[in-house]
C-alpha positions as CSV (number, residue, x, y, z in Angstrom):
1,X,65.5,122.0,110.6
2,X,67.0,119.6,113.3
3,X,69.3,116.4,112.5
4,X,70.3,114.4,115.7
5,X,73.4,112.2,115.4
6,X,74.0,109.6,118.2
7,X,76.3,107.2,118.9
8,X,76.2,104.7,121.8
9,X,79.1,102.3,121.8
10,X,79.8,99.8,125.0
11,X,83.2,98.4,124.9
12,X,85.4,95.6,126.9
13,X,89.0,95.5,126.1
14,X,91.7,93.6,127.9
15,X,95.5,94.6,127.2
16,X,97.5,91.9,126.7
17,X,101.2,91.7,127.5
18,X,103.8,88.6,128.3
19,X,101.0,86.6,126.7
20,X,99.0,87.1,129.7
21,X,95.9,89.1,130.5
22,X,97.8,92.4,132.1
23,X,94.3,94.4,132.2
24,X,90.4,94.8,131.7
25,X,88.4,98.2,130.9
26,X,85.4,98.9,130.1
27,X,83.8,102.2,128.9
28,X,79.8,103.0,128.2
29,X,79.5,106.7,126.4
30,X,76.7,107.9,124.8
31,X,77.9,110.6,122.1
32,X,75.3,113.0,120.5
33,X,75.6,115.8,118.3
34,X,72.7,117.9,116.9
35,X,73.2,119.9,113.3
36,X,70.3,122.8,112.8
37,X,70.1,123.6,109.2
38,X,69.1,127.2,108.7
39,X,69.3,130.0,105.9
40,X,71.6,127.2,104.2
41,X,74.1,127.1,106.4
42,X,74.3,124.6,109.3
43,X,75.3,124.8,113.0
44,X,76.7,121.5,115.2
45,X,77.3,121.4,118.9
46,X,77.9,118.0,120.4
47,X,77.7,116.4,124.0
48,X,79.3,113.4,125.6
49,X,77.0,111.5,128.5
50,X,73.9,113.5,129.4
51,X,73.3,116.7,128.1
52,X,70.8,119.6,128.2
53,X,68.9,119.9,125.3
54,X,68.2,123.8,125.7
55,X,72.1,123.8,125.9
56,X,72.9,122.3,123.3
57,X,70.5,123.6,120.8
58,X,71.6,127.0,122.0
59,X,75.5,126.3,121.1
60,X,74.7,124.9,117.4
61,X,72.6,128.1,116.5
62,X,75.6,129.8,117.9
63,X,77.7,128.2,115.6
64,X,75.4,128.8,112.9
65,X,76.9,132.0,112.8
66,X,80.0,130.9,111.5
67,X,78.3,130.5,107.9
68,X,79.0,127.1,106.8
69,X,77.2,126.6,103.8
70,X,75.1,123.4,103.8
71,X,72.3,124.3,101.5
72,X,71.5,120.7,100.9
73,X,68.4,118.7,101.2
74,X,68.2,116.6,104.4
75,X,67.7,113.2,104.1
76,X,63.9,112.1,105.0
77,X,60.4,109.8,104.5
78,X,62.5,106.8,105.8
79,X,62.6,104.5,108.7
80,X,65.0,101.7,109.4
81,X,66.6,99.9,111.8
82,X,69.4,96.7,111.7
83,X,70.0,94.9,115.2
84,X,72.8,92.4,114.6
85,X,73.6,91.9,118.2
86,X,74.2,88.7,119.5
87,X,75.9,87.0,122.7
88,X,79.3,86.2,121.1
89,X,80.2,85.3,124.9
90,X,77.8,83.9,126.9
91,X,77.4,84.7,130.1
92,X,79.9,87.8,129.9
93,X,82.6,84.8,129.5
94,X,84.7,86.8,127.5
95,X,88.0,87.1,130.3
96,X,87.9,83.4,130.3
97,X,87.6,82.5,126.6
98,X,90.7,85.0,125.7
99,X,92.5,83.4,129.1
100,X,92.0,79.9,127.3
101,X,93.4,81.2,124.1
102,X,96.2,82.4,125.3
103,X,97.0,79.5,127.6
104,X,96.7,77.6,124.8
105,X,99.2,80.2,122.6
106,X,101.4,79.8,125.4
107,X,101.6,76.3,126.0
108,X,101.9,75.2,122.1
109,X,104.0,78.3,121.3
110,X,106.1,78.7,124.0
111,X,109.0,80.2,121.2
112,X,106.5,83.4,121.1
113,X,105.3,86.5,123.2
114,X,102.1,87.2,122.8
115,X,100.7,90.9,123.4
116,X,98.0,94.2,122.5
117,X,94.4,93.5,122.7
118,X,91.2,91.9,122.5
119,X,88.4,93.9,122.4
120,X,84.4,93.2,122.5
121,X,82.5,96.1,121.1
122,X,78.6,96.9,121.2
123,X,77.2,100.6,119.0
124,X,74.0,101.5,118.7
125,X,74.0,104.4,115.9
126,X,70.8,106.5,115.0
127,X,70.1,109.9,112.6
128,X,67.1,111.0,112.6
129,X,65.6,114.6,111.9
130,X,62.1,116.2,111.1
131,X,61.6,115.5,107.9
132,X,60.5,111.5,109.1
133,X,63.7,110.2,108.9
134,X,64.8,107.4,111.7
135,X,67.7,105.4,111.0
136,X,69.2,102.9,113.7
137,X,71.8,100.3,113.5
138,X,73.0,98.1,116.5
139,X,75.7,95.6,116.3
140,X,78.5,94.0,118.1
141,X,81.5,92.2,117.6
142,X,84.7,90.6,118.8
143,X,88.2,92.2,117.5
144,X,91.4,90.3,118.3
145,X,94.5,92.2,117.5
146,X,97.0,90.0,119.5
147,X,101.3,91.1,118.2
148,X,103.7,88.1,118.4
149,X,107.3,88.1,118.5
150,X,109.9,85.5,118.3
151,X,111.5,85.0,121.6
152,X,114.8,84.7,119.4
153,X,114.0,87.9,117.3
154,X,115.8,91.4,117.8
155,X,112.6,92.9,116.4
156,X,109.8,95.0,118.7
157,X,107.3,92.8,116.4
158,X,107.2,90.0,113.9
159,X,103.6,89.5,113.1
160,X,99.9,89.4,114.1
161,X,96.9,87.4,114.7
162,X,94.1,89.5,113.7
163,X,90.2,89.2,112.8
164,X,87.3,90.8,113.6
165,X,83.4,88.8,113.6
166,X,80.3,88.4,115.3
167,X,80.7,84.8,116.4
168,X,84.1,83.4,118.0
169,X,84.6,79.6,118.7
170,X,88.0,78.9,120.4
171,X,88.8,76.1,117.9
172,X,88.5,78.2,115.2
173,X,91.0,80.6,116.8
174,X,93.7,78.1,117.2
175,X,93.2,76.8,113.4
176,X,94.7,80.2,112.8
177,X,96.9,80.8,114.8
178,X,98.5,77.6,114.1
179,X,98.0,78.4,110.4
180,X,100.4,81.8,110.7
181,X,102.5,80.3,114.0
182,X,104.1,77.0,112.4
183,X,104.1,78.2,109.2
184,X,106.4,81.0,110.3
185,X,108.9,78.4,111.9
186,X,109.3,76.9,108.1
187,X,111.9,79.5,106.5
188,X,112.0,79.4,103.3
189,X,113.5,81.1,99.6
190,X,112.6,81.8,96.6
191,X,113.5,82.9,93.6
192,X,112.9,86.5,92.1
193,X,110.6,87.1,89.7
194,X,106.6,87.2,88.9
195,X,104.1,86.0,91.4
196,X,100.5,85.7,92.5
197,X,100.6,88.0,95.1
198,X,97.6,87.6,98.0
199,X,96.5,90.6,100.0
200,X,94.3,89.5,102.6
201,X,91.3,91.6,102.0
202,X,91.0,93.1,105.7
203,X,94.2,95.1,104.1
204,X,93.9,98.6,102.7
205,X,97.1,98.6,101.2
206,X,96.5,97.8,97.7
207,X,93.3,100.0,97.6
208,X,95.1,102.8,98.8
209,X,95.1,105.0,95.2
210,X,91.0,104.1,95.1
211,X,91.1,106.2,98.4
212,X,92.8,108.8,97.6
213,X,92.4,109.3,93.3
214,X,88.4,108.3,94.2
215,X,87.7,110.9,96.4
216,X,85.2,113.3,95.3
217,X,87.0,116.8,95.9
218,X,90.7,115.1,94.1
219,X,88.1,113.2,91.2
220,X,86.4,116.8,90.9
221,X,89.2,119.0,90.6
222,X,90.4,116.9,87.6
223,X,93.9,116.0,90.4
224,X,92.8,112.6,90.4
225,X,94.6,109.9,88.2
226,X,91.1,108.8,87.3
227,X,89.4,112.1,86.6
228,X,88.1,112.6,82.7
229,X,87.6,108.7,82.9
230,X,84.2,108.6,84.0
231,X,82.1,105.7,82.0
232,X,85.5,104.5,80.7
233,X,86.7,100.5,81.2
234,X,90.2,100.9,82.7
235,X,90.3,97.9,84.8
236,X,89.8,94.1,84.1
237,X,85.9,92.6,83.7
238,X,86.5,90.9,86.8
239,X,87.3,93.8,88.8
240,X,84.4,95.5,91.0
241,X,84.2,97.7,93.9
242,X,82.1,99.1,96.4
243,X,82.2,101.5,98.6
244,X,80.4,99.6,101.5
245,X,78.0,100.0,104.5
246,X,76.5,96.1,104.1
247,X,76.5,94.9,107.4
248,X,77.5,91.1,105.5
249,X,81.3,92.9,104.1
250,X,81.8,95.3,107.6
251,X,81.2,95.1,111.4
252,X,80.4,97.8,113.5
253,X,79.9,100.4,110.9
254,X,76.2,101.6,110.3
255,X,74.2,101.1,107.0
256,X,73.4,104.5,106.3
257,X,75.9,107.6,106.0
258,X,76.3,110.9,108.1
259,X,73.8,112.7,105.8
260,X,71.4,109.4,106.3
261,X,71.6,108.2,102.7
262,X,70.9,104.7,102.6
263,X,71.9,103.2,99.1
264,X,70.5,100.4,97.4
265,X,72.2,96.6,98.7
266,X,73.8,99.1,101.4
267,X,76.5,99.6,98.9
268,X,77.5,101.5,95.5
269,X,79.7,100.2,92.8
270,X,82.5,103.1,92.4
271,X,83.7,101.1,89.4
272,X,81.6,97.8,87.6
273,X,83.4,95.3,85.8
274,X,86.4,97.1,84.8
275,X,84.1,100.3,84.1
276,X,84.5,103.7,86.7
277,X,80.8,104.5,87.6
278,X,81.6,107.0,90.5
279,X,83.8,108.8,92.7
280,X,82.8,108.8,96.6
281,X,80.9,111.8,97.2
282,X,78.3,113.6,99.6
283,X,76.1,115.8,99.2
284,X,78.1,118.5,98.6
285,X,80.7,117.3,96.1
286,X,78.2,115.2,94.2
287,X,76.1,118.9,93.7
288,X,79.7,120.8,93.2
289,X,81.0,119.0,90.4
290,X,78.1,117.4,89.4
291,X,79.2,113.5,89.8
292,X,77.0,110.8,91.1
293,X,75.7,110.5,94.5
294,X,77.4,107.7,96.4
295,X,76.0,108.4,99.8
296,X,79.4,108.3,101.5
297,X,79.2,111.0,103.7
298,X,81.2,110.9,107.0
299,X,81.5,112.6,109.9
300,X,82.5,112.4,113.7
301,X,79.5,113.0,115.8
302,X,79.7,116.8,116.3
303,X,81.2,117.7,113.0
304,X,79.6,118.4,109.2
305,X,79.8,115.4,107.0
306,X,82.4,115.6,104.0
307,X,83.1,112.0,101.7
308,X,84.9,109.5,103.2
309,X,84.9,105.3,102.9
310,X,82.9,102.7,105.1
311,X,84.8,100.0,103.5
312,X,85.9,99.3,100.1
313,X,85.1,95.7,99.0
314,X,86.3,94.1,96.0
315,X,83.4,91.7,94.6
316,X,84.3,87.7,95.3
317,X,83.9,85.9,92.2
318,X,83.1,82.2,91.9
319,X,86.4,80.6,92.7
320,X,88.3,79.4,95.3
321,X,91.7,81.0,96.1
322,X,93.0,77.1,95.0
323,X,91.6,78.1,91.3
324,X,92.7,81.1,91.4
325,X,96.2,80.2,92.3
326,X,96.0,77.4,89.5
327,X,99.2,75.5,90.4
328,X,101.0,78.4,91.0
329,X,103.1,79.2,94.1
330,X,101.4,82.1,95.5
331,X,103.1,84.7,98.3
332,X,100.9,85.7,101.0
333,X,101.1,89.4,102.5
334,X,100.7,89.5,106.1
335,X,103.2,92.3,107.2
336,X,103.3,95.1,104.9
337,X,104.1,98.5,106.0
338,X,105.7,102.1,104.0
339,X,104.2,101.0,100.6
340,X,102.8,103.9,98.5
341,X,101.4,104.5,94.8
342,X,103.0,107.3,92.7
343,X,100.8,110.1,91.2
344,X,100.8,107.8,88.0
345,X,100.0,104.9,89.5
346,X,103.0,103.1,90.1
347,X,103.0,101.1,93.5
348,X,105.8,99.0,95.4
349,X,105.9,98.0,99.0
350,X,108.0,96.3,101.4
351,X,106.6,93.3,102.8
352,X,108.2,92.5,106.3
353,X,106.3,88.9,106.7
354,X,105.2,87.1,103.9
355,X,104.3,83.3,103.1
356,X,104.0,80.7,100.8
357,X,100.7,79.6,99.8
358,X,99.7,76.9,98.2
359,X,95.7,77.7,98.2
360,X,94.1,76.2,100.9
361,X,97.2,76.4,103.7
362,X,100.6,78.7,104.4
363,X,103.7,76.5,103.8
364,X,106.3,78.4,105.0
365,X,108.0,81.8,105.8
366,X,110.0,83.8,103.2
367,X,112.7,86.4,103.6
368,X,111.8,90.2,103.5
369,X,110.4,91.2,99.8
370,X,108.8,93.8,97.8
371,X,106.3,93.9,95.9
372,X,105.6,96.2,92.8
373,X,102.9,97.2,90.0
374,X,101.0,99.4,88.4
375,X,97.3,100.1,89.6
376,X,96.2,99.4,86.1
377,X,98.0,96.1,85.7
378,X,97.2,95.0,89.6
379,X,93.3,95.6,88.7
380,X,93.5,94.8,84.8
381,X,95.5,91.5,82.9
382,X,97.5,91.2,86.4
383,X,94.0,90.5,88.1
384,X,92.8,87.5,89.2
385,X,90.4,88.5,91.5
386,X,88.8,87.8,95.2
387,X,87.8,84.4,96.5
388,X,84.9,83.0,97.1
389,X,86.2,80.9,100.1
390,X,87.5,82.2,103.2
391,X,91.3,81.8,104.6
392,X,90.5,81.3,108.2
393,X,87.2,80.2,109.7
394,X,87.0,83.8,111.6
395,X,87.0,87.0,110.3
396,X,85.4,86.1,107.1
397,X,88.9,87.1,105.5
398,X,89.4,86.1,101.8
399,X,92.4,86.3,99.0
400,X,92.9,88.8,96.6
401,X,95.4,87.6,94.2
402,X,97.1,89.9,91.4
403,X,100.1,89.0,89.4
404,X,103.1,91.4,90.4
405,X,107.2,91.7,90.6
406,X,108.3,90.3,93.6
407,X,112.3,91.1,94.8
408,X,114.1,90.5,97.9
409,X,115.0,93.0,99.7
């Protein structure tokens, strides 16, 4: 049996230094990789740009002979396809619209250096094999990752302006940059103690023990914090999350898996108000230790799948982050780097730039904190969930807000 993996992916990206344009590349590869499934074991062989197909079929039955076991049934009896393409930048006007944003940066922020990249991506993903299965997703988006430091500041960094989306307007842009850029000028204190903490949630940082204690092989092997708690509510009625390939919570990254599993809502709840459904899994571990199949398979295009995460997304709920703040002062994380969970759960970070929030806009910078938990009080009574409402008007980036110990540091 024959699976063919290819991935097509067209990208601009402009390097940005001194807060000016310093450079502009672009790159068109075409990435295949063909897997032939034989005796239960399966061969891969891969090729970059054109490619003989005698060739390559002839190096993935030679690597058949290395006996990976793979005696799994292939994916089939579907075809699908998602375009979500559009022309974020008319007439290929992307130099100029990221030109205008920075002259604008550089004229209203002159205290700042602006620098990293923009980039403008295009995929087109497909799996298909003989057993009728044809799967192809196509997208694009813009990703702006621009550093800024303080002209004052001894540090290499102080923060970032970051979003990725399908659409970019350049007003939008400077709503949030002026959102994070004056607020940071507006130092101010506070004083120790419990807070409603926001992680915006484009950051993995609080979900990091879901990644690790949810993977299939830790979950299966009983290493997991979470392992023997299977159909058990540990976590608050509010909490729920997904594991997921909907093109509406992640850009860029195909609806189906590397195995070509294509769940229901493009997405599977790995634990349903407060209740642990699943751990990710593939084919192999769902069969191994006999766990529900998530259909999270990953793989790079000339390698076998094993589980991995698309993106995990916490379920909104129905308010605002305003209500969900309730009066209270809440501290934004923007900056958050070397924070870690214990085996047992037990999670602390340093936060290198957070804000004040007071719901709907940042009021000012505070000093360098830390943040600290427990995963089961961060996603249980210390929960008060994701809003409904977006932060900025790019990037579709909302607050998650939990109740935890904030010091300085």
């Amino acid at each position: 049996m024959r699976e063919i993996y290819s991935v097509k992916r067209k990208q601009t990206s402009i390097n940005v230094s001194g807060s000016r344009i310093e450079s502009v590349r672009g790159k068109d590869i075409l990435k295949t990789g063909l897997r032939i499934i034989e005796g239960g074991c399966i061969g891969v062989a891969g090729a970059i740009g054109g490619y003989n197909p005698e060739e390559l079929e002839n190096r993935a039955r030679k690597a058949l002979s290395a006996m990976v076991e793979y005696p799994y049934e292939l994916s089939s009896n579907r075809e699908e396809e998602i375009d979500l393409i559009k022309d974020i930048f008319p007439n290929d006007n992307l130099i100029n619209e990221v030109e205008a944003a920075l002259e604008y940066l550089r004229t209203n922020h002159r205290d700042f250096i602006f620098s990293n990249k923009v980039n403008l991506d295009t995929v087109n993903i497909t799996l298909a094999n003989e057993n009728n299965l044809k799967l192809a997703y196509k997208d694009s988006a813009v990703d702006f990752s621009l550093v800024f430091k303080e002209k004052a500041s001894s540090n290499i960094m102080d923060g970032f302006i970051v979003f990725q989306d399908r659409k970019y307007d350049k007003k939008d842009f400077i709503i949030m940059a002026d959102s994070i850029l004056n607020a940071y000028r507006n130092t101010v204190d506070f004083t120790e103690g419990n807070y409603p903490v926001v992680f915006l949630d484009l950051d993995d940082t609080p979900l990091i023990k879901f990644m690790t204690d949810l993977n299939g092989r830790d979950f299966g092997t009983g290493s997991s914090l979470f392992s023997g708690k299977l159909g058990q509510k540990i976590f608050s009625e509010n909490f729920t999350l997904f594991n997921s390939m909907n093109p509406a919570d992640t850009c860029l990254t195909p609806f189906f898996d590397a195995e070509g599993v294509v769940n229901e809502s493009y997405s599977f709840p790995l634990i349903e108000n407060g209740v642990l459904r699943a751990a990710n899994t593939d084919k192999k571990f769902s069969t191994l230790y006999n766990l529900p199949h998530t259909g999270s398979a990953v793989s790079d295009y000339d390698s076998t799948p094993q589980p991995g995460f698309a993106r995990l997304k916490v379920k909104d709920c129905e308010k605002t982050a305003k209500e969900l703040l309730a009066g209270d002062k809440g501290i934004v994380v923007l900056v958050a780097s070397g924070g870690d969970f214990t085996p047992d759960g037990n999670f602390a970070s340093p936060v290198q730039l957070a804000y004040l929030f007071d719901g709907e806009k940042l009021t000012g910078r505070l000093p360098e904190i830390q943040v600290s938990s427990n995963v089961f009080d961060m996603y249980g009574n210390c929960f008060r969930g994701v809003s409904k409402n977006e932060i900025w008007p790019l990037g579709g980036i909302k607050a998650m807000v939990m109740d935890m110990k904030v010091s300085k540091i």
